[in-house]
N, C-alpha and C positions, 0 to 999 in steps of 0.2 A: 172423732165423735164430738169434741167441742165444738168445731168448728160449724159441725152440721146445726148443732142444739141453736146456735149462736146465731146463724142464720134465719132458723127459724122463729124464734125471739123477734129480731129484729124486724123481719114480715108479718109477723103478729100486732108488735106494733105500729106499724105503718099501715094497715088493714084497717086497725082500729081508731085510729089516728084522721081515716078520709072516711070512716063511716059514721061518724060524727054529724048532725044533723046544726049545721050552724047557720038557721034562718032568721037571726035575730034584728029585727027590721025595729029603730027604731026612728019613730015621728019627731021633727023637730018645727018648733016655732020659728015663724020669720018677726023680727023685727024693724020696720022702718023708722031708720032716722034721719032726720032734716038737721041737714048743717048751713047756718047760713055766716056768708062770708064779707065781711066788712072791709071795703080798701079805702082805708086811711091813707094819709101823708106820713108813715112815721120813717122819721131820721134814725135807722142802725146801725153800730158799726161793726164792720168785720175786721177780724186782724189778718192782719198777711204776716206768715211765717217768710223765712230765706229759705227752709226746704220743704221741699213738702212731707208731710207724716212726720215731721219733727220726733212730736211726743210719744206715737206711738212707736217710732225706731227707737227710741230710747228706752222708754217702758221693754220691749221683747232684749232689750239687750244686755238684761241684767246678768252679773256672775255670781254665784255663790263661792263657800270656800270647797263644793263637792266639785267644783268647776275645775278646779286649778291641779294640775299633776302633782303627782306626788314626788318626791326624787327618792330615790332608796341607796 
């Protein structure tokens, strides 16, 4: 008998769930922007690591103390 109730519960919700009228259309502004683009001469430097993703291998490879086993 639960199981029946239960089932039908659940197709009640889902009935009422797609009989939902969701026509909610809303209008959006376009904005145009102008970007204008300047090539200069400029001197930048970049740095060269020795490996690559240095910092962020280091950064993910941090340990806490929850990290380290316990011995018992």
């Amino acid at each position: 008998m639960k199981t029946i109730i239960t089932l039908i519960f659940v197709l009640f919700i889902g009935v009422t769930a797609q009989a939902q009228d969701a026509k909610n259309e809303t209008k959006v502004d376009t904005v145009e922007i102008t970007v204008e683009v300047s090539e200069a001469n400029e001197n930048s430097v970049a740095r060269l690591y020795k490996f690559k993703n240095s910092k962020i291998k280091k950064a993910l490879s941090f340990t806490t103390k929850a990290n380290k086993s316990k011995l018992s």
